[in-house]
ZAMI-233866 format. One record per residue: residue in one letter; x negated, y negated, z negated of N, C-alpha, C, O in turn. Coordinates in nm, 2 decimals. Atoms other than C-alpha are relative to their C-alpha. Layout:
N
[titor A; [X; Y; Z]; [X; Y; Z]; [X; Y; Z]; [X; Y; Z]];
...
//
This chain:
167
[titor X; [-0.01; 0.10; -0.11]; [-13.34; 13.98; -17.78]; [0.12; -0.09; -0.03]; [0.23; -0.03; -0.05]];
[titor X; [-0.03; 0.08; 0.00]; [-13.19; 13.70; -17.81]; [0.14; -0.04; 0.13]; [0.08; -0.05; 0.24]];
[titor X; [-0.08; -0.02; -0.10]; [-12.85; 13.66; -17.57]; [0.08; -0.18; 0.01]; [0.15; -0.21; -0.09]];
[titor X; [-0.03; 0.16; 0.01]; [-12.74; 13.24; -17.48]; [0.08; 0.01; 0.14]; [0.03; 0.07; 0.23]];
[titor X; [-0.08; 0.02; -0.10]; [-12.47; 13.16; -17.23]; [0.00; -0.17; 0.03]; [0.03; -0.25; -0.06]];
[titor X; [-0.06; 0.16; -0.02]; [-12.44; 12.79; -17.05]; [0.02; -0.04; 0.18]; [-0.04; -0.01; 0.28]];
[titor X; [-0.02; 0.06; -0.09]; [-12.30; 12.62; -16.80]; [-0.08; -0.08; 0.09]; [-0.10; -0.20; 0.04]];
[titor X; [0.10; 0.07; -0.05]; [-12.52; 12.50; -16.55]; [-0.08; 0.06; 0.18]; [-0.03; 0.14; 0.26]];
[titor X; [0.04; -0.05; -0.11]; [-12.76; 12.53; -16.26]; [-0.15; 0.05; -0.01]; [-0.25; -0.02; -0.04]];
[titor X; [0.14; -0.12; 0.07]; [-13.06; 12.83; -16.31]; [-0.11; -0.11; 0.09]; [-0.22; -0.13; 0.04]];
[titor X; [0.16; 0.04; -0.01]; [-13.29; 12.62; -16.10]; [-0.06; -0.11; -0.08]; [-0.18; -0.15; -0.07]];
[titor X; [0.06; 0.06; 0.10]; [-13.30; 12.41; -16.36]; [-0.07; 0.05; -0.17]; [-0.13; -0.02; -0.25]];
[titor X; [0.03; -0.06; 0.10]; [-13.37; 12.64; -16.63]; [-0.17; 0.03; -0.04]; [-0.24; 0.09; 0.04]];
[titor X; [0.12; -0.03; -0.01]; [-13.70; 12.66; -16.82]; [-0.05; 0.12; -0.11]; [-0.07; 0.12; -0.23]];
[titor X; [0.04; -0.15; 0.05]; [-13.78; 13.02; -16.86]; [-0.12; 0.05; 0.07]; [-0.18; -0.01; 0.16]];
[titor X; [0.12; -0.03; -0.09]; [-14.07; 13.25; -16.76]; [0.09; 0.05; 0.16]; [0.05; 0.01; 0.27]];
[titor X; [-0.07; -0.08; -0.13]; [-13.86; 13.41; -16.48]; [0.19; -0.08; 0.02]; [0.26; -0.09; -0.08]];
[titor X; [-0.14; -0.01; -0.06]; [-13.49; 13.31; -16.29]; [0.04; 0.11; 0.10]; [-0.02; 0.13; 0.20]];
[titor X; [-0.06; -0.10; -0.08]; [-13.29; 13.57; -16.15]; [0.09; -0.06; 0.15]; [0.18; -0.13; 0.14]];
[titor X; [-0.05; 0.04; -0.09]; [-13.20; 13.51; -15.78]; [0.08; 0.12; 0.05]; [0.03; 0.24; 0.04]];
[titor X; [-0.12; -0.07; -0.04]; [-12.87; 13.68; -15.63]; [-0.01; -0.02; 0.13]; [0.05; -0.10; 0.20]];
[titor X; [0.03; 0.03; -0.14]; [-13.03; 13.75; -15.32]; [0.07; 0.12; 0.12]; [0.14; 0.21; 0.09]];
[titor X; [-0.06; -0.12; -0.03]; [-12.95; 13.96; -15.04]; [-0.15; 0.10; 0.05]; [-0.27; 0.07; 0.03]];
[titor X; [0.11; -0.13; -0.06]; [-13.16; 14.30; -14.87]; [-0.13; -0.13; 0.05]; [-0.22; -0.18; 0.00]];
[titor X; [0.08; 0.10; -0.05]; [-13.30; 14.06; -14.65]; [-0.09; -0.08; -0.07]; [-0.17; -0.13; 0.01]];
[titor X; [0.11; 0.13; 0.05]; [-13.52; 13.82; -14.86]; [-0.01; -0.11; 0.05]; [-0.08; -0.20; 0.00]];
[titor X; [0.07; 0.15; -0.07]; [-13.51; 13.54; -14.64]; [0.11; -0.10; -0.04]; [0.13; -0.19; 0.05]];
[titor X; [-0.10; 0.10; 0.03]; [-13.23; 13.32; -14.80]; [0.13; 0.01; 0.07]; [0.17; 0.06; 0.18]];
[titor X; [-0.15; 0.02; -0.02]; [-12.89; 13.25; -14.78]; [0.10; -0.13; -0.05]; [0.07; -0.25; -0.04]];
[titor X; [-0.08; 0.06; 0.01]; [-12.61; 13.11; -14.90]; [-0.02; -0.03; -0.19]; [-0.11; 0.01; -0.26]];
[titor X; [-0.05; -0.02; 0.17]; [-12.49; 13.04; -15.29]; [-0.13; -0.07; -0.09]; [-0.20; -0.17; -0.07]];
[titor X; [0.12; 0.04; 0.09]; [-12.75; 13.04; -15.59]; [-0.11; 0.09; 0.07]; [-0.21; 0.06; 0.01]];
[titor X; [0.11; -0.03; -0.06]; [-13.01; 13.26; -15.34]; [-0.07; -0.17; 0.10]; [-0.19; -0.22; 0.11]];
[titor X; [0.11; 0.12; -0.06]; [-13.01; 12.94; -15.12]; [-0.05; -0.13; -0.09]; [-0.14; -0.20; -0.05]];
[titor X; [0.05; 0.10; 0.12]; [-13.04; 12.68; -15.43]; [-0.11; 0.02; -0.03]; [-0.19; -0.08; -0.03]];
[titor X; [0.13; -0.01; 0.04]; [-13.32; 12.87; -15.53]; [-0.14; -0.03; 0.11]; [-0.25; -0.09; 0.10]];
[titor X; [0.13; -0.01; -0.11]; [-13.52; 12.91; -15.23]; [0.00; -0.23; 0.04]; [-0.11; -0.28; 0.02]];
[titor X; [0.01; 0.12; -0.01]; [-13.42; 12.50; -15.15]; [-0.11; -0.04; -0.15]; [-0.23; -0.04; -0.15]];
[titor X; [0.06; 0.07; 0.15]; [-13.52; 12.37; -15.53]; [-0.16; 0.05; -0.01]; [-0.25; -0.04; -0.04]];
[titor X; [0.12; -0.03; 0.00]; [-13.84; 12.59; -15.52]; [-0.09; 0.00; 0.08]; [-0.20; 0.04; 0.05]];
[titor X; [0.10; 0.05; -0.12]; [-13.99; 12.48; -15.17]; [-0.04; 0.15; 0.09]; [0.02; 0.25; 0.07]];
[titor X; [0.04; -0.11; -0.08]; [-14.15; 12.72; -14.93]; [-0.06; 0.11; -0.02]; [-0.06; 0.21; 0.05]];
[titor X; [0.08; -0.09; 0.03]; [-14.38; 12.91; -15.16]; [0.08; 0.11; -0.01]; [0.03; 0.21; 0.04]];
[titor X; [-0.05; -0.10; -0.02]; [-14.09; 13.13; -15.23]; [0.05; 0.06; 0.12]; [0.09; 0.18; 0.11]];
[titor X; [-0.05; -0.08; -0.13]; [-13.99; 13.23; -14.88]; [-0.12; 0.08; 0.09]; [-0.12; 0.17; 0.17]];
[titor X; [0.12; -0.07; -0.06]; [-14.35; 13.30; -14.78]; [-0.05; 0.14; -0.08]; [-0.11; 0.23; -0.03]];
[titor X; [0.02; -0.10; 0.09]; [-14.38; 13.51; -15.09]; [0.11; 0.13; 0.00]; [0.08; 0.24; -0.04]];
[titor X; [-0.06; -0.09; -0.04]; [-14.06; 13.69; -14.97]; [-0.05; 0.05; 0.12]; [-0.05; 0.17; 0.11]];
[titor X; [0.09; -0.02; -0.11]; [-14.24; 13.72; -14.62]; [-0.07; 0.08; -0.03]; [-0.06; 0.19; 0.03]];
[titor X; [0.10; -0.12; 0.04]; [-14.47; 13.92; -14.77]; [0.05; 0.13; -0.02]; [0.06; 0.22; 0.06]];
[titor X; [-0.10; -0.07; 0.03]; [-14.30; 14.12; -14.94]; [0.10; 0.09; 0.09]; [0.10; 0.21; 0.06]];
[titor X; [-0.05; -0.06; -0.11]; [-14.08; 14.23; -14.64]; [-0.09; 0.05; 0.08]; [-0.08; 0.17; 0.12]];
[titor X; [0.14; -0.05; -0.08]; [-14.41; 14.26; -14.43]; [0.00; 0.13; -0.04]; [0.03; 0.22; 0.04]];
[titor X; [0.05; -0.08; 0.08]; [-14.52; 14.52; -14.72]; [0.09; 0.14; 0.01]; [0.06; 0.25; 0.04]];
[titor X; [-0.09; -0.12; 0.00]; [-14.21; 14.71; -14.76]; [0.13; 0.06; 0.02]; [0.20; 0.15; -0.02]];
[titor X; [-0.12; 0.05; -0.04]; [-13.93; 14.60; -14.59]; [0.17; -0.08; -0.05]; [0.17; -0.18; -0.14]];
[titor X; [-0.14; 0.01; 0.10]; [-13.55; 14.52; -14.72]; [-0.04; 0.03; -0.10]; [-0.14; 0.10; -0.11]];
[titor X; [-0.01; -0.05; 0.14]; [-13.52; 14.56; -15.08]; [0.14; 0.06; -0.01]; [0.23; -0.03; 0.00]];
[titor X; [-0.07; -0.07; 0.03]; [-13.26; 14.81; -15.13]; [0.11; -0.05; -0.13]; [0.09; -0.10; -0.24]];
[titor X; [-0.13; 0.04; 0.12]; [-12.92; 14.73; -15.33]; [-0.02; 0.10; -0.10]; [-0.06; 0.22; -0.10]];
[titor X; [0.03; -0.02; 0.17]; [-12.93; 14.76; -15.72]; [-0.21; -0.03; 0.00]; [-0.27; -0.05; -0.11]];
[titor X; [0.19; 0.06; -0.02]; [-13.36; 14.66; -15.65]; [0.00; -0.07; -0.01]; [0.10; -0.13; 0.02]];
[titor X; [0.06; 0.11; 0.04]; [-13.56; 14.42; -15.76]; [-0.17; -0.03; 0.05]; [-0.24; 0.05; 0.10]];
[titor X; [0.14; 0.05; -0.05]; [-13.89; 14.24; -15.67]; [-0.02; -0.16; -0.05]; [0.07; -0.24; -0.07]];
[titor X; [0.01; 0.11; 0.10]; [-14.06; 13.94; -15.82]; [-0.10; -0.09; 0.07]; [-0.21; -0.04; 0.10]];
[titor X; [0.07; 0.11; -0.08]; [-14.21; 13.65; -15.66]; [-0.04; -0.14; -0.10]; [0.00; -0.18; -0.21]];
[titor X; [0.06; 0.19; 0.13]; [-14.40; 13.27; -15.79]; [0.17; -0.03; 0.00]; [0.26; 0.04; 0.04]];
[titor X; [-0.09; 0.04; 0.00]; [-14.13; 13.06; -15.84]; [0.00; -0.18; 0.07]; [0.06; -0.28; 0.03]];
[titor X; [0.02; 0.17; -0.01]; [-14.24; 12.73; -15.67]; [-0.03; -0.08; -0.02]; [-0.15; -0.09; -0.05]];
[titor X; [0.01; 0.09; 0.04]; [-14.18; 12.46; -15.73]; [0.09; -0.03; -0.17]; [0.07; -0.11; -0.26]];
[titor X; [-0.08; -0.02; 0.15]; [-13.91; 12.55; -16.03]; [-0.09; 0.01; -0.14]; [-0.20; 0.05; -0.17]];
[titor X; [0.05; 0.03; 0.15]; [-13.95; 12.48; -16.39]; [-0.08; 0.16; -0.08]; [-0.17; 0.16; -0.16]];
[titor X; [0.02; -0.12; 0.04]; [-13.98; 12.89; -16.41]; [-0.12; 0.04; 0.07]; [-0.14; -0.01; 0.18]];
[titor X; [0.11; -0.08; -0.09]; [-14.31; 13.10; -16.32]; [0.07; 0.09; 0.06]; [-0.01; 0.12; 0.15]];
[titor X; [-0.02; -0.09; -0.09]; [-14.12; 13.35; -16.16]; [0.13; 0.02; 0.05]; [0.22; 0.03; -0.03]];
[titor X; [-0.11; -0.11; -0.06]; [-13.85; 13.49; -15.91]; [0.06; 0.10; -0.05]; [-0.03; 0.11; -0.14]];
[titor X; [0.00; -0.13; -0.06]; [-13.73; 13.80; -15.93]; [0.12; -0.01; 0.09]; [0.21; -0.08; 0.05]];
[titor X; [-0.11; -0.02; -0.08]; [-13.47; 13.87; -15.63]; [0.03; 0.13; -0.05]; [-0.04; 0.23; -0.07]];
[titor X; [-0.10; -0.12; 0.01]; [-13.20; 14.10; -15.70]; [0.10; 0.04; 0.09]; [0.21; -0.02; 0.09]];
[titor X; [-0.19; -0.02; -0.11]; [-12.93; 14.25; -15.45]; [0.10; 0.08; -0.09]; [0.09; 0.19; -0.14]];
[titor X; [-0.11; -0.07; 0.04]; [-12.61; 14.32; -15.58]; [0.08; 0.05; 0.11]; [0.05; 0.01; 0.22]];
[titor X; [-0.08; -0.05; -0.09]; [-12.35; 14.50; -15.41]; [0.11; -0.09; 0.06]; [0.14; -0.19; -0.01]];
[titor X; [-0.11; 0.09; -0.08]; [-12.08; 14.33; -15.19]; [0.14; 0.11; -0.03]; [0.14; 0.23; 0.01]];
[titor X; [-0.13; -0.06; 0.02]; [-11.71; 14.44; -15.32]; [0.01; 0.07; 0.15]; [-0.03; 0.04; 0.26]];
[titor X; [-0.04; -0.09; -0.08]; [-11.57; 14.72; -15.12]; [0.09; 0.05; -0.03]; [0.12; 0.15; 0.03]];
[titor X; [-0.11; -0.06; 0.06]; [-11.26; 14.78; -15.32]; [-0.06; 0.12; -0.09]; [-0.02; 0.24; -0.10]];
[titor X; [0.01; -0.12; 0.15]; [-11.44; 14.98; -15.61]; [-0.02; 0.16; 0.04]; [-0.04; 0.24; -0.05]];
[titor X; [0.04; -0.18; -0.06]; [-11.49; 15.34; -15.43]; [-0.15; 0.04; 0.09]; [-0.18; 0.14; 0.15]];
[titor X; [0.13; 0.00; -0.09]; [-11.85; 15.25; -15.27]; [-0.11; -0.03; -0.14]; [-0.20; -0.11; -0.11]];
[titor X; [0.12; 0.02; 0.05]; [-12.08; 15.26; -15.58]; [0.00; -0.13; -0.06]; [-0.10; -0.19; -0.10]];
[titor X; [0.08; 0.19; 0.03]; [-12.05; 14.90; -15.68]; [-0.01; -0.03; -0.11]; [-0.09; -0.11; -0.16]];
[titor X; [0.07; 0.04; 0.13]; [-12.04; 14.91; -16.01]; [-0.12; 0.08; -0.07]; [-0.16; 0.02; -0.17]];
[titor X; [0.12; -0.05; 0.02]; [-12.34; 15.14; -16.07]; [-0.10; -0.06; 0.08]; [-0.21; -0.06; 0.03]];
[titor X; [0.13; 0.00; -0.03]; [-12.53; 14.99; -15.82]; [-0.03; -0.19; -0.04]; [-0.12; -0.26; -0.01]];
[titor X; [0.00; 0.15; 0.09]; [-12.43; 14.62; -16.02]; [-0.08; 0.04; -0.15]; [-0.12; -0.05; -0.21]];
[titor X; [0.02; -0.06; 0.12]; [-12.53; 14.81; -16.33]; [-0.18; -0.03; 0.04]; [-0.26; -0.10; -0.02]];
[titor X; [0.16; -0.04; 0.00]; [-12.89; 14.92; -16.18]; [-0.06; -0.16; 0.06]; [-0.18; -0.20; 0.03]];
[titor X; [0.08; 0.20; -0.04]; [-12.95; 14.50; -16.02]; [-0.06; -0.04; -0.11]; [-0.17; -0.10; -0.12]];
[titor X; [0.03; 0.08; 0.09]; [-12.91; 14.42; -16.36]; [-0.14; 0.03; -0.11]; [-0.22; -0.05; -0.17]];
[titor X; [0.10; -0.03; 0.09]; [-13.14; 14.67; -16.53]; [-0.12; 0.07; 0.05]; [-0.18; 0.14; -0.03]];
[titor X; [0.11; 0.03; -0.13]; [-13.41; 14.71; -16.21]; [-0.06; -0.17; -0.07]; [-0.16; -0.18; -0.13]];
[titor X; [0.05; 0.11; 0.05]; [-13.44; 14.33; -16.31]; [-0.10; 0.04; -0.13]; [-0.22; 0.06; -0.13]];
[titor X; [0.08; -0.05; 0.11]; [-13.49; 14.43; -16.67]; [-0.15; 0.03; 0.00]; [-0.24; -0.04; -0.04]];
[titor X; [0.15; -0.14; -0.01]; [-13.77; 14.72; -16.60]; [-0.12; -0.14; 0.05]; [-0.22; -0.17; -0.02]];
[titor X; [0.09; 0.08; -0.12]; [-13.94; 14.45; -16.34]; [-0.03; -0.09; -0.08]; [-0.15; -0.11; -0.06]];
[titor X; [0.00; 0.10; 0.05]; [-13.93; 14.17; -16.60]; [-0.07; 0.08; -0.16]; [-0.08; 0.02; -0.27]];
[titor X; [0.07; -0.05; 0.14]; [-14.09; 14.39; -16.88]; [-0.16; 0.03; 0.07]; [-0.24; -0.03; 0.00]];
[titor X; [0.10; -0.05; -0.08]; [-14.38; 14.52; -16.63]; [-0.10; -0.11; 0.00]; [-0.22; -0.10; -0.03]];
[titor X; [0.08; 0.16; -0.03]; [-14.47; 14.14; -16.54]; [0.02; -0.10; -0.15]; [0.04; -0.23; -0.15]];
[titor X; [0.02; 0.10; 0.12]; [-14.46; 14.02; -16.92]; [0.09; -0.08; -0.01]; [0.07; -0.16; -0.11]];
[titor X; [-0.10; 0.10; 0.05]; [-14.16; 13.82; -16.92]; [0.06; 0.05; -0.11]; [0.10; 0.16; -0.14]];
[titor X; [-0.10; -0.03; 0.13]; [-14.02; 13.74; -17.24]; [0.10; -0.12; 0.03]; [0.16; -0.14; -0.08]];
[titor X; [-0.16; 0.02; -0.03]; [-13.72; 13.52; -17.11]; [0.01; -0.06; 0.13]; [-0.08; -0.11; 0.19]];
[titor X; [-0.05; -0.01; -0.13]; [-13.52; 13.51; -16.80]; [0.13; -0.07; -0.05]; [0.18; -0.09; -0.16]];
[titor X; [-0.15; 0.04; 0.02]; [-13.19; 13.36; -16.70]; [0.04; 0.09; 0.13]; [-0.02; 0.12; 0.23]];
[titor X; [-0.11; -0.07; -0.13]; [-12.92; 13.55; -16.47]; [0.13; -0.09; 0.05]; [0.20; -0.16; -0.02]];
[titor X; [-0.09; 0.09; -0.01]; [-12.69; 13.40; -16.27]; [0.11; 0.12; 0.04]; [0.07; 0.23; 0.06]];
[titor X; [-0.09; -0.16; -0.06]; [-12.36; 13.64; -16.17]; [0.01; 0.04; 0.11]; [0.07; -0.01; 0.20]];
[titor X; [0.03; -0.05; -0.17]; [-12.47; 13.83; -15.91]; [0.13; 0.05; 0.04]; [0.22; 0.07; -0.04]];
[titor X; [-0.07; -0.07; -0.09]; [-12.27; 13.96; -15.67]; [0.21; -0.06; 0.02]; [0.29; -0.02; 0.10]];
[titor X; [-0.11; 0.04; -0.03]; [-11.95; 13.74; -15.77]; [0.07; -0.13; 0.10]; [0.19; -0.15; 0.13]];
[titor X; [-0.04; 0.10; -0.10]; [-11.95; 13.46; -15.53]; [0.00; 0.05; 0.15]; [0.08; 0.14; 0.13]];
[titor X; [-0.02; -0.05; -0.15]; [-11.95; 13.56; -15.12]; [0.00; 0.11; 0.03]; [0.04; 0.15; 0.14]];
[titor X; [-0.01; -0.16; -0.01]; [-12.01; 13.94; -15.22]; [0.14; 0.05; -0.04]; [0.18; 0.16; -0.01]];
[titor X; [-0.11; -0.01; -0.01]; [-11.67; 13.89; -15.35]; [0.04; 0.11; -0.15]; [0.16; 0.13; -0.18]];
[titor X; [0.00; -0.05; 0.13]; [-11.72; 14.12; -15.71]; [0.09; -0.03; -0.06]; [0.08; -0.15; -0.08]];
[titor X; [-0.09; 0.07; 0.12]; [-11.42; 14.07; -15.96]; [-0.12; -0.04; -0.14]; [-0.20; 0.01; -0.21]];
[titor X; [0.08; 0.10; 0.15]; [-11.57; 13.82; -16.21]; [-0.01; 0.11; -0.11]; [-0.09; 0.19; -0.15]];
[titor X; [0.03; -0.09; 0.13]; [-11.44; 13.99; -16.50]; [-0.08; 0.16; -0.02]; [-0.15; 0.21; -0.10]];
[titor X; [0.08; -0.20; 0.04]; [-11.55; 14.39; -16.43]; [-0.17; -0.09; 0.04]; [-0.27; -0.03; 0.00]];
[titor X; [0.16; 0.01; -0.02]; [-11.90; 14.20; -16.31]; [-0.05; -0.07; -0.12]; [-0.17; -0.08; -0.14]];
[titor X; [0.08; 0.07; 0.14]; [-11.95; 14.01; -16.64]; [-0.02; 0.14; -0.05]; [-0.14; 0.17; -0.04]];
[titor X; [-0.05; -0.08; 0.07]; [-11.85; 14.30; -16.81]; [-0.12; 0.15; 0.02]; [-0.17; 0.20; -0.08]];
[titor X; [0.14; -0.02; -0.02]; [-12.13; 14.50; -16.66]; [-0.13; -0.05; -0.05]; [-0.21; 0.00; -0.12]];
[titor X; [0.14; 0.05; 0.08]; [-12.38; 14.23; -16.71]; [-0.02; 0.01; -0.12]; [-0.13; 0.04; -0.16]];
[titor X; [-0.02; 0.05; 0.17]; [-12.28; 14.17; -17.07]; [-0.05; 0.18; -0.04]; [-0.15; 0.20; -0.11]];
[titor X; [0.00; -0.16; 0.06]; [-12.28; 14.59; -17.14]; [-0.15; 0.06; 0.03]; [-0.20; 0.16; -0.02]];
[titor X; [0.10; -0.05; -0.07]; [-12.60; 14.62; -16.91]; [-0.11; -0.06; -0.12]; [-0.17; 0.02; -0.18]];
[titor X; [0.05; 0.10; 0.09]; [-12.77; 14.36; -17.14]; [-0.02; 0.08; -0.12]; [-0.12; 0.15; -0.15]];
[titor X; [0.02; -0.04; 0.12]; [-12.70; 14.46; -17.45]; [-0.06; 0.18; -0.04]; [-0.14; 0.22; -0.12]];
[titor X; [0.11; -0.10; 0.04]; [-12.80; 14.82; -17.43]; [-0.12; 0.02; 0.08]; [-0.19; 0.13; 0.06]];
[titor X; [0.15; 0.02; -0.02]; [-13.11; 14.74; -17.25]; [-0.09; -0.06; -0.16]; [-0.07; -0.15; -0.23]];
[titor X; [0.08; 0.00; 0.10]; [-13.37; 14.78; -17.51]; [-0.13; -0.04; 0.01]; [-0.21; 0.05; 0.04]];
[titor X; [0.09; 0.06; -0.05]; [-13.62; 14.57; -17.47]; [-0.13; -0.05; -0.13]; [-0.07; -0.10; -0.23]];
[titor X; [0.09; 0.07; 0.06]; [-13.98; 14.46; -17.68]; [-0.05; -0.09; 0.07]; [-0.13; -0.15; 0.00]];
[titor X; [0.06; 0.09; -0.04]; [-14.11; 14.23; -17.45]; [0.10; -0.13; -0.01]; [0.09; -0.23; -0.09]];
[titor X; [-0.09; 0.12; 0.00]; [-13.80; 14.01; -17.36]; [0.03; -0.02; -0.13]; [0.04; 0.07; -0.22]];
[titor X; [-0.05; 0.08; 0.13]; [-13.71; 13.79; -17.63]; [0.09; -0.08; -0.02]; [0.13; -0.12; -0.13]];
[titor X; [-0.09; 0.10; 0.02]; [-13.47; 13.55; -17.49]; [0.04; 0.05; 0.16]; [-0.04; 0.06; 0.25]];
[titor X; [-0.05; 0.01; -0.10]; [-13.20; 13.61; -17.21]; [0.15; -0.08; 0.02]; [0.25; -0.06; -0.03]];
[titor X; [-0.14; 0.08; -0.01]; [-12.95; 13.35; -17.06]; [0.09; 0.04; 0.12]; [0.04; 0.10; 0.22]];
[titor X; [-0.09; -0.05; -0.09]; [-12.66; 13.41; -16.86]; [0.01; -0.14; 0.05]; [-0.03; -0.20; -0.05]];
[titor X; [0.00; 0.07; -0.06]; [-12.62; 13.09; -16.65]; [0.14; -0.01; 0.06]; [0.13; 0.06; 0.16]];
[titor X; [-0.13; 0.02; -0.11]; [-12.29; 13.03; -16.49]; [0.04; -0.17; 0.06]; [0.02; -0.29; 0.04]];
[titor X; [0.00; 0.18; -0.10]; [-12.21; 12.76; -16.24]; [0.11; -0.06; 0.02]; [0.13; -0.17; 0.07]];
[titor X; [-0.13; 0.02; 0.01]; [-11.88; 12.76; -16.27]; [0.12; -0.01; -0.12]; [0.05; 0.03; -0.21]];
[titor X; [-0.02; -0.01; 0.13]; [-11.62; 12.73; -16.57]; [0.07; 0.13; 0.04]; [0.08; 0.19; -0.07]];
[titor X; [-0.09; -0.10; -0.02]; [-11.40; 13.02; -16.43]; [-0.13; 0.13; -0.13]; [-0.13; 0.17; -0.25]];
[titor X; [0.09; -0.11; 0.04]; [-11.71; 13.28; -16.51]; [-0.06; -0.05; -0.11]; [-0.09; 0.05; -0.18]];
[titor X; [0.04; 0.02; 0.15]; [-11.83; 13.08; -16.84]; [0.09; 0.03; -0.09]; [0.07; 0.04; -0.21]];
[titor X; [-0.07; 0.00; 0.09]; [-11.54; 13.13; -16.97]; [0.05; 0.14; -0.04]; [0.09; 0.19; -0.15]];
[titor X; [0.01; -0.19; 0.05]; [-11.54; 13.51; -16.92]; [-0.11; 0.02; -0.07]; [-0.08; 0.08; -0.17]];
[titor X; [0.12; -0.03; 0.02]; [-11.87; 13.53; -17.00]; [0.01; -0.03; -0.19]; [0.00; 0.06; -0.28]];
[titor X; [-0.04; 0.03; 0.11]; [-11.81; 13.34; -17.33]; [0.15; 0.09; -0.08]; [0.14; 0.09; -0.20]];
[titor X; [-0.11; -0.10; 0.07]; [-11.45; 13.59; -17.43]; [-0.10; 0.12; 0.00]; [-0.10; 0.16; -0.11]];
[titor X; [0.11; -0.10; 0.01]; [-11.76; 13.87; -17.37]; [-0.07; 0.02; -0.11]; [-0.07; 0.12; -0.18]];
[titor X; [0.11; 0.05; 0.09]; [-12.01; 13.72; -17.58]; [0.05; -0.01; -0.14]; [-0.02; -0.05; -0.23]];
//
């Protein structure tokens, strides 16, 4: 697998799948969850609708995978990361399992490349660096034959530039 870092905005990215940094809920928010759900039109929120109908919240460190819209990508997947708690509530295990729940989900549904954006470090409040530092370690020993290409996306230069001392 192939591992590419860039500066930029994931609803622009053209992969089979974009990783959205959503929350339990499904129904949109704030950050790169609401970029996504805006940029890709309605089909994704009805497709989260469902979804919730089916089997309610999606549980932190879980994944689920939806169309993608109107975006350049065939697919969603929403991911919940954890919301900082000062480090003694699970959060980096259950940042660990967002990352590689996606994974599993994105081998299942045939994707061979995806982009991630950094979950859980904008309004969830995550330290950048220990959440790259996850992604990046989650990544690389995920062992993958389907995926063939994965990008790290950052929207910001603070987190490219961790991401990039990582890399």
């Amino acid at each position: 697998m192939t591992i590419e870092l860039i500066k930029g905005d994931i609803t622009k990215c053209e992969v089979d799948a974009i990783v959205n940094a959503a929350n339990s809920g499904l129904l949109g928010g704030g950050g790169v969850d609401g970029a996504i759900h805006r940029a890709g039109g309605p089909a994704i929120m009805e497709a989260c609708r469902l979804i919730r109908r089916k089997q309610g919240a999606c549980p932190t460190g879980e994944a689920v995978i939806t169309t993608a819209g109107l975006l350049p990508a065939q697919k969603v997947i929403h991911t919940v990361g954890p919301a900082w708690k000062g480090g003694n509530n699970n959060e980096e295990a259950l940042l660990k399992a967002a990352y590689v729940n996606t994974l599993k989900l994105s081998e299942v549904n045939g994707i061979t490349s995806l982009a991630f954006p950094n979950i859980s470090t904008g309004v969830y409040g995550f330290p950048k660096f220990k959440a790259a530092k996850i992604a990046v370690n989650a990544i690389k020993s995920y062992r993958s034959k389907i995926i063939k290409r994965l990008v790290f996306v950052c929207y910001d230069h603070e987190n490219y530039r961790i991401y990039q001392d990582l890399l």
